[in-house]
C-alpha positions, 0 to 999 in steps of 0.5 A: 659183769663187773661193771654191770654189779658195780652200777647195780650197787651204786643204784642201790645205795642211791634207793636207800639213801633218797626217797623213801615213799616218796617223802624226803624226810626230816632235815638233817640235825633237826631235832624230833620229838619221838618221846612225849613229854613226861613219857614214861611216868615214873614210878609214883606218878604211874602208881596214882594213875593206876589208882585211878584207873577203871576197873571192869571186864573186857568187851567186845572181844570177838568183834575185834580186827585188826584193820579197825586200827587201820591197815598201814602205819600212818605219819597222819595223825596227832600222837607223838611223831606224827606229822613229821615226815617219817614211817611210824616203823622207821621212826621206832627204830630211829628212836630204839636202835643204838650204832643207829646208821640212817640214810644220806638223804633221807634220814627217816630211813634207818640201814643199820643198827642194833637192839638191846631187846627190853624183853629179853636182853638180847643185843639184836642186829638190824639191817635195812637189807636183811630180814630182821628178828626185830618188831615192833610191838604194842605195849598195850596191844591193839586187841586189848585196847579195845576190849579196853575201851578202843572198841568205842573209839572213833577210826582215827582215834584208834589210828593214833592209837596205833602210830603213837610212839609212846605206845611202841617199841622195838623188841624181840619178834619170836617174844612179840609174837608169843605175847600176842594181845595179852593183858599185864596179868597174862604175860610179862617181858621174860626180863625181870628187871624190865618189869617196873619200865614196862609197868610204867609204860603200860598204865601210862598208855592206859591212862593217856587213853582212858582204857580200863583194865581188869582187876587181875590186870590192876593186881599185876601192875602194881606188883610190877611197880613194885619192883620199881 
């Protein structure tokens, strides 16, 4: 018996550390681009974005699914760390997660880690084995975007939408889960100080994409820019 568990954790850090879907993933010490450039704006940049921002009323709602942004992450797209060889998912918690452990062989697949949640400030433990109480959220969620302007989109617009890592973060899964596809003026991350970052990030999102926003979602905004 064992010798029978020792081949069977062998065989088992051998799975984590090689393939993964197939894929070798990126050499290493390679360096990838999991940040656009001049993501998020700053404070005055997001400012004059927002400014300029389409002001109106969400449409479409009730014809929004899910899978209109495809059902899986996908690496095949144009958006920030796509085509490079590494799961969106993965690439979010190779980007987010500090005391970050990737596999031998395949770098693209993280066995370990641990969140400092921008949402909430909780320091969450990550590991490739267990299940986790980390997620990966939407900024601007999918179900807002396209009553946003998404609705009109062609299918891999909207899957670039959904795999662009400037779009994503890894945070808390009971505080991803209570923000559902709510707007700015809806919900806010239960950490204040979290607040000017994830103005910034949302009408950055909101300006790359062209997607408008309400006027009480504008008012909010900008009242959280001025935390900043």
């Amino acid at each position: 018996m064992g010798r029978r568990a020792s081949l069977i954790a062998v065989a088992a850090a051998l799975l984590i550390g090689g393939c993964h879907h197939g894929n070798p993933g990126p050499p290493a010490g390679s360096a990838l681009p999991l940040v656009g450039p001049g993501f998020p704006p700053g404070a005055a940049a997001a400012e004059a974005q927002l400014a300029r921002l389409k002001v109106e009323r969400g449409r479409n709602w009730q014809t929004y699914k899910r899978e209109n942004f495809g059902r899986y992450w996908s690496d095949e797209t144009d958006a920030t760390g796509g085509r490079n060889g590494c799961d969106t998912r993965d690439d979010v918690l190779r980007r987010d997660l500090k005391e970050l452990r990737e596999g031998d062989r395949n770098r693209c697949v993280v066995i370990s880690g641990v969140l400092d949640d921008p949402y909430t400030g909780k320091r969450l433990p990550y590991s490739y084995r267990r299940a986790s109480q980390i997620e990966t959220d939407h900024v601007v969620a999918l179900g807002a975007a396209w009553r946003a302007g998404a609705y009109a989109w062609t299918p891999q617009r909207r899957l670039e939408y959904a795999n662009d890592l400037d779009v994503l973060l890894a945070v808390d899964k009971r505080t991803n889960q209570d923000k559902g596809s709510r707007t700015a003026d809806k919900w806010k991350p239960p950490l204040r100080t979290y607040w000017c970052e994830y103005a910034r990030r949302y009408t950055g999102i909101k300006a790359r994409y062209g997607l408008s926003v309400t006027a009480p979602e504008k008012a909010a905004l900008g009242a959280m820019l001025g935390t900043c």
